[in-house]
C-alpha positions in Angstrom: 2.2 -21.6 -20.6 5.7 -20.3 -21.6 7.1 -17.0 -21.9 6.7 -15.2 -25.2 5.4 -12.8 -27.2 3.1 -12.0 -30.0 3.5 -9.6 -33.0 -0.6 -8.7 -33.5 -0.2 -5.8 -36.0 -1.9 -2.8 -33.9 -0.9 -4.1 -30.5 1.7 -6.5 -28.4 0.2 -9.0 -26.3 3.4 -10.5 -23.8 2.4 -13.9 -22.2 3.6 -15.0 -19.0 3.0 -17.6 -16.6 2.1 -14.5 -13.8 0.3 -12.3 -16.2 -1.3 -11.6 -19.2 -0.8 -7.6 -20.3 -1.9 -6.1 -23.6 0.3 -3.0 -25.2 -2.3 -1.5 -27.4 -0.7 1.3 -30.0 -2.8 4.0 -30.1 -3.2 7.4 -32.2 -2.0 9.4 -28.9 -1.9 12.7 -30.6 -6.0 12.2 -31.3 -6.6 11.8 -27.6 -7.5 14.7 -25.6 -7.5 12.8 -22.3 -4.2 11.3 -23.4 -2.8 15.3 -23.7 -4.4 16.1 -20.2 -2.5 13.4 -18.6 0.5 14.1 -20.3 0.6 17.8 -19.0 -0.3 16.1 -15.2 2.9 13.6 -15.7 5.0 16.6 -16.9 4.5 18.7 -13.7 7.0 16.5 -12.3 10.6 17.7 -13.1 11.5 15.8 -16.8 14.6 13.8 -14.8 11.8 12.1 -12.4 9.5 11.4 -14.9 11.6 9.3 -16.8 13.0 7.5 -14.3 9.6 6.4 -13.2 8.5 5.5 -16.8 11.9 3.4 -17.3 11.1 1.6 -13.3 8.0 0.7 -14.9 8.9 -0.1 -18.0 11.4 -2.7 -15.9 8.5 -4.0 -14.0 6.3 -4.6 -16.7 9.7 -7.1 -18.1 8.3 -10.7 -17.4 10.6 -12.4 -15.3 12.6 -10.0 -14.4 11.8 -9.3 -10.9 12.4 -6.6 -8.6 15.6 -7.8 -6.9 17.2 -7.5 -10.4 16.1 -4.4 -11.1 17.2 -2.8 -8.1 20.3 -4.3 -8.8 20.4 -2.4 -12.0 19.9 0.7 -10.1 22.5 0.3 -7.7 24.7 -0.5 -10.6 24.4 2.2 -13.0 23.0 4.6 -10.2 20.0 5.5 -12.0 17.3 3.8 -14.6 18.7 6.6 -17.2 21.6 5.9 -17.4 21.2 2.0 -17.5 18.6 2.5 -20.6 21.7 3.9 -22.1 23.6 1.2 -21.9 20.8 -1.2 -23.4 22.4 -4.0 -25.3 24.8 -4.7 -22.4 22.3 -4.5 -19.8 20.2 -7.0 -22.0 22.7 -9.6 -21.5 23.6 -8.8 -18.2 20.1 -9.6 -16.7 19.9 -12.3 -19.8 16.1 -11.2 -20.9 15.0 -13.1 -23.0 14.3 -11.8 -26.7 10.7 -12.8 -26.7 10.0 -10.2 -23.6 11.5 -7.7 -25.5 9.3 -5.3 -27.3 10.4 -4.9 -30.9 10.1 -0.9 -30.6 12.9 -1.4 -27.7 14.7 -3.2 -30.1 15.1 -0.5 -32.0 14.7 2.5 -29.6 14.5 2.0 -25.8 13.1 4.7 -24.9 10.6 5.5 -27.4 9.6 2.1 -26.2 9.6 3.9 -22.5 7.6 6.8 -23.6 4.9 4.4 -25.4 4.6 2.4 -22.5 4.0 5.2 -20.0 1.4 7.0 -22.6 -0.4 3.5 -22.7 -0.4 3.1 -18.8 -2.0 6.5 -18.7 -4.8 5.6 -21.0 -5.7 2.8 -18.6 -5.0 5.4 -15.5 -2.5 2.8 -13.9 -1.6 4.9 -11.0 1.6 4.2 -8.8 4.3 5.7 -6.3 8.0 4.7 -6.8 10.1 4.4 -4.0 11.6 7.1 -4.4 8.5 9.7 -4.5 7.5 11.5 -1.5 4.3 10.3 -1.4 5.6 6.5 -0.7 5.2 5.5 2.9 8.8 6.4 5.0 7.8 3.2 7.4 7.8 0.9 4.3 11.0 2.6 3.0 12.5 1.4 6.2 12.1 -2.6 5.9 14.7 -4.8 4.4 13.1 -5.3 0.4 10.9 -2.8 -0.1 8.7 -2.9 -2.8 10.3 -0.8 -5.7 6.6 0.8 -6.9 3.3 0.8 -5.3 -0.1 0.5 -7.5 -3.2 1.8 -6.5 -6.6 2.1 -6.8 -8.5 4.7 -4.1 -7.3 7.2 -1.7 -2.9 7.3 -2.1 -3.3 9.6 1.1 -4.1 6.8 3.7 -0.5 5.7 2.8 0.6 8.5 5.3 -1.3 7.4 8.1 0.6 6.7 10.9 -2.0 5.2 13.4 -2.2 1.8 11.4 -2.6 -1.7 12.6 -2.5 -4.8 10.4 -5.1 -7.1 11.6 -4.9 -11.1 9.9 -6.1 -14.5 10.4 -7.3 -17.6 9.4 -9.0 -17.9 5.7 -11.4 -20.0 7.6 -12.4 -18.5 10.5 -14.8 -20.1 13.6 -17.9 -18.2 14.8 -15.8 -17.1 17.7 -12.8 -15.7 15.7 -15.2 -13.3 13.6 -17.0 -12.1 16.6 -13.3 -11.5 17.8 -11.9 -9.7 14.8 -15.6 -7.5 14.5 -15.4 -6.5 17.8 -11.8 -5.4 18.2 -11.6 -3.4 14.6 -14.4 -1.7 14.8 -13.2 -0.7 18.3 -9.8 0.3 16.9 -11.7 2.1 13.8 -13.8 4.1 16.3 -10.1 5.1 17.9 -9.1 6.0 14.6 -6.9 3.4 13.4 -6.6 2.7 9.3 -7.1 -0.9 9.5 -4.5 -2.8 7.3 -4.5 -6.6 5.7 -4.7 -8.8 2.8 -8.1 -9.4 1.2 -8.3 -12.7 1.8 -11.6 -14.8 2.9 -11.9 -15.1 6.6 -10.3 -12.6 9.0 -8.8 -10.3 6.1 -12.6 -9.9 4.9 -14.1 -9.7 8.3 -11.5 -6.9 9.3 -11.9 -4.7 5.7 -15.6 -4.7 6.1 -15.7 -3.9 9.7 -13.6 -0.8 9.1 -15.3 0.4 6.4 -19.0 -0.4 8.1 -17.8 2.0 11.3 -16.8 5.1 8.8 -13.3 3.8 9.5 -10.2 3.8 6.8 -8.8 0.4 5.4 -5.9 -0.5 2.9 -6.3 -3.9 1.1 -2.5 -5.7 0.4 -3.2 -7.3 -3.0 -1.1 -10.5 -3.9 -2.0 -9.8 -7.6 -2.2 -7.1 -10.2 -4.1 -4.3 -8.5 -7.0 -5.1 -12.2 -7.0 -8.5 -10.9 -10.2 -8.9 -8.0 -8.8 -11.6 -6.2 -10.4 -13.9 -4.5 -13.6 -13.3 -7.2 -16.3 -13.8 -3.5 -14.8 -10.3 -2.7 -16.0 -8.2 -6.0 -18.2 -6.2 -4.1 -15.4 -5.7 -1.3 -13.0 -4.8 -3.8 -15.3 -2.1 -5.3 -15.9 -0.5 -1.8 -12.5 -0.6 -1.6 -11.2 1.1 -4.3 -14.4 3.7 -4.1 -14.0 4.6 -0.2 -10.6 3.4 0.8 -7.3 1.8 -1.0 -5.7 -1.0 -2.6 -2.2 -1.2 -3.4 0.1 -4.0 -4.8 3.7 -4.1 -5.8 3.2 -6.2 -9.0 2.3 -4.4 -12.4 -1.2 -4.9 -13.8 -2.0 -8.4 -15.2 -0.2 -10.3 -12.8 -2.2 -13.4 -11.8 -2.7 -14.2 -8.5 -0.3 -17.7 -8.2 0.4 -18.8 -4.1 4.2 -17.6 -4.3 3.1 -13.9 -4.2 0.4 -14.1 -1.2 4.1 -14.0 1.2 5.6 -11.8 0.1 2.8 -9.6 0.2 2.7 -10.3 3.8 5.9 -8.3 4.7 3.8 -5.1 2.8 0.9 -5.9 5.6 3.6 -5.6 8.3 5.4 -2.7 6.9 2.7 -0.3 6.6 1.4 -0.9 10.1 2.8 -0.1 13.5 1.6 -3.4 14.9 0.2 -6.2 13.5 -2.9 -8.1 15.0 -3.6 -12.1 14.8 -7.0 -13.6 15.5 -7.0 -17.5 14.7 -4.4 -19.4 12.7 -3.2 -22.4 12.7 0.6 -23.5 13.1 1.4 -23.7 9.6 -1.4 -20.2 8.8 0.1 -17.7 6.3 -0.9 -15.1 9.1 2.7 -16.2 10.9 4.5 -15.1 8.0 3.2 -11.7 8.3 4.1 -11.8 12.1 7.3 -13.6 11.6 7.6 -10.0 8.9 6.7 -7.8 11.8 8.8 -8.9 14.4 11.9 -9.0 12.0 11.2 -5.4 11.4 11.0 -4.6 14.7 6.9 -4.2 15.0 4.9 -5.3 17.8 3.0 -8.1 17.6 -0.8 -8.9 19.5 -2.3 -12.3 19.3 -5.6 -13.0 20.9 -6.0 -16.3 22.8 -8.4 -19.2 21.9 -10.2 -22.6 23.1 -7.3 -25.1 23.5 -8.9 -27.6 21.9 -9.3 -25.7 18.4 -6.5 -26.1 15.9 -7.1 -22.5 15.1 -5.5 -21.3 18.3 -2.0 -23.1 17.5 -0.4 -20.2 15.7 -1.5 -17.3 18.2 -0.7 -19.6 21.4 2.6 -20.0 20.0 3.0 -16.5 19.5 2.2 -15.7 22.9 4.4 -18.7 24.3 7.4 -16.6 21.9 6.4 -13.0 23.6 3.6 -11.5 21.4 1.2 -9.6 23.3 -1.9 -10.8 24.9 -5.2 -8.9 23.7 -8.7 -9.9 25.3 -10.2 -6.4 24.8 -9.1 -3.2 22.4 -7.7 -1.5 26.0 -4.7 -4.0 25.5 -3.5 -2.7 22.0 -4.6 1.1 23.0 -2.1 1.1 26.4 1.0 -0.1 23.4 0.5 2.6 21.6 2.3 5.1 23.3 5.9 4.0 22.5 4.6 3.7 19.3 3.8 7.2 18.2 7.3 8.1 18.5 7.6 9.8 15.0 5.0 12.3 16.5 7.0 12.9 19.7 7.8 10.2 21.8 10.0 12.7 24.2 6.7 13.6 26.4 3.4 11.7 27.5 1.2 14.3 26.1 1.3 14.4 22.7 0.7 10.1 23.0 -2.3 11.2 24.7 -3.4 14.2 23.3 -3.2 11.9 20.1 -5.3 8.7 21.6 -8.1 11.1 22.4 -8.9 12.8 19.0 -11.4 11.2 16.0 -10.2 9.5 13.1 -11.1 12.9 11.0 -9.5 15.1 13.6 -6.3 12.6 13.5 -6.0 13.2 9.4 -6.0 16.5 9.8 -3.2 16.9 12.7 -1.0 14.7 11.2 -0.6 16.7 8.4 -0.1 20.0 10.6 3.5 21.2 11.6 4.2 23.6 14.3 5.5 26.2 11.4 1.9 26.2 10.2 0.1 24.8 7.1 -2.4 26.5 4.7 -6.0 25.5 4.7 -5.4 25.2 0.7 -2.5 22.5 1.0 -4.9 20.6 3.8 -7.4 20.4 1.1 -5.3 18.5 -1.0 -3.7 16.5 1.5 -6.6 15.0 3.3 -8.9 12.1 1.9 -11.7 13.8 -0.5 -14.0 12.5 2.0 -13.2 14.6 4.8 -12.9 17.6 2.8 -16.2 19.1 3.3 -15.7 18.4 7.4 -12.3 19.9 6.9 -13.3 23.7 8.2 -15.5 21.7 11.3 -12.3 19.6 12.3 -10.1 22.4 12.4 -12.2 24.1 14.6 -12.7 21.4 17.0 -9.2 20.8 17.2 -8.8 24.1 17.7 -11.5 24.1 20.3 -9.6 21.4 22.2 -6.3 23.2 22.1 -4.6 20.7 19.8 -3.7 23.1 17.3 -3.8 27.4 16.5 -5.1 29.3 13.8 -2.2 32.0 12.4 -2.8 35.0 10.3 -3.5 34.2 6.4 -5.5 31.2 6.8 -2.6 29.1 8.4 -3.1 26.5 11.1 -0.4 24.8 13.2 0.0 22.6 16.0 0.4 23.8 19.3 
């Protein structure tokens, strides 16, 4: 298929070898759902708002790719002020006129404003990298992705006990027993399971979490409208019901096998370790470990029959220094060093941390030792562990984690 675009009368319809993505023009001053999203957008100063609509607006480009538009940013030093340069920056990144919207033609950023108005109506929801509700860990790693879309619970983004747990697409008996076993164990410590949606271990690892009241984030290597692979409808549903999915392409992008890597440094970014059960040498799993180690995460690999060709990628992994796990007790006695950002300086607070629920967890994370208003934790946490949120503070409080302060504050101890 090649790139183009087609002038339907009432709507736009851009065709790209990646996506398919309709602009339909609507009558937005009919709409009262239209006006109700417009006054949630606006709470946001005007400034970031339109920065986020021009990022996506640049996303939504075919071909244009997120190395380029980061260039743009650096360039210019914000999306603004490169929409007002236009024409130049047109031939600069040499889009192509047929990916150009004739409204941007004319007006760039009425074009913006129409996009953003049509991605509310379909409630696209994302987090640009520069919004404070984008994950600092993923910030961190060399090519991070410039916007996150999501379906489900934005909040688990925060998490900071988080493990990436991946594998083969074709797992053996053994290697599912394997990966059940050791999430659920790591979802009853209150880890928010992370991986890719994929058949086999991915699969096996989403619906153990989720069976064991656990948290899990899905890394899509698609549009996050796309249910990829189509066996996983019903996992995708739970998903975006009881959990999240997130994926750095724009809506309509097809899934094609050059995006499933690069989604793997995502896997390895969100999570403080990343776990493989069965791969073989050449496995896609070793592309999210080779991610992990080069952004300076650990690495576990559980050991299997010699003979099976499924062991080749974690027996090389060991043979290269990953860590050895035969039972949960193996990744639990890591993560010490890893809780740093919670306060590394004193055994404690690693342990204090190790013992509490996954509920319990949630809520401390979100505590500071100034204090934090029951209000602002009601927000914070996951609508599912809002009505537990009064019983959780309690038995934190019960357990000496945390104190209650005058005027319905609560803080860590």
């Amino acid at each position: 298929m090649e790139d183009g675009l087609a002038d339907a009368g009432p709507s736009l319809l851009f065709l790209n070898t990646s996506f398919v993505f309709r602009y339909n023009v609507l009558e937005y001053h009919d709409s009262q759902e239209i006006q109700s999203l417009a006054k949630e957008r606006w709470i946001m100063d005007d400034l970031t708002t339109r920065e986020r609509d021009i990022l996506y607006f640049l996303l939504m480009i075919p071909g244009l790719g997120r190395k380029r538009i980061r260039a743009v940013y650096e360039t210019y030093g914000s999306y603004t002020a490169a929409m007002e340069d236009w024409e130049d920056l047109v031939q600069l990144l040499k889009i192509k006129d047929a990916a150009i919207p004739p409204s941007a033609k004319k007006s760039p950023m009425e074009a913006v404003k129409q996009l953003a108005y049509e991605r509310e109506t379909r409630k696209v929801r994302f987090l640009a990298c520069t919004d404070p509700g984008y994950p600092e860990r993923l910030r961190q790693i060399p090519d991070p992705p410039l916007a996150l879309f999501y379906r489900g619970e934005p909040s688990l983004l925060l998490d900071e006990k988080t493990i990436g747990v991946v594998g083969s697409r074709k797992p053996s008996p053994y290697g599912r027993a394997v990966c059940a076993t050791l999430t659920k164990e790591l979802a009853h410590a209150g880890f928010t399971i992370i991986s890719g949606l994929a058949y086999g271990i991915d699969g096996e690892a989403h619906e153990t979490a989720i069976k064991n009241g656990g948290r899990t984030i899905g890394v899509m290597g698609c549009g996050i409208d796309q249910i990829y692979p189509a066996g996983h409808r019903h996992l995708y549903h739970k998903m975006e019901s009881m959990n999240l999915l997130i994926s750095e392409y724009p809506p309509g992008t097809r899934a094609t096998p050059g995006l499933f890597p690069e989604r793997n440094r995502i896997i390895s970014g969100l999570s403080a370790g990343v776990l493989i059960v069965e791969a073989a040498e050449r496995s896609g799993s070793l592309i999210t470990a080779d991610c992990a180690l080069e952004q300076g995460k650990d690495v576990y690999a559980v050991p299997g029959p010699i003979f099976s060709e499924l062991s080749a990628g974690p027996h090389n992994l060991l043979k290269q220094g990953a860590k050895l796990v035969t039972k949960v007790s193996d990744i639990l006695e890591e993560w010490e060093h890893i809780l740093s950002p919670f306060g590394a300086d004193n055994n404690i607070e690693g342990t204090r941390i190790l013992s509490m629920s996954k509920e319990e967890m949630s809520v401390y994370q979100r505590l500071t030792e100034e204090g934090v208003h029951t209000d602002e934790l009601l927000l914070a946490v996951p609508v599912s562990e809002r009505g537990m949120l009064h019983q959780t503070l309690l038995i934190l409080e019960a357990k000496g984690h945390i104190a209650s302060l005058p005027g319905g504050y609560y803080a860590r101890r």
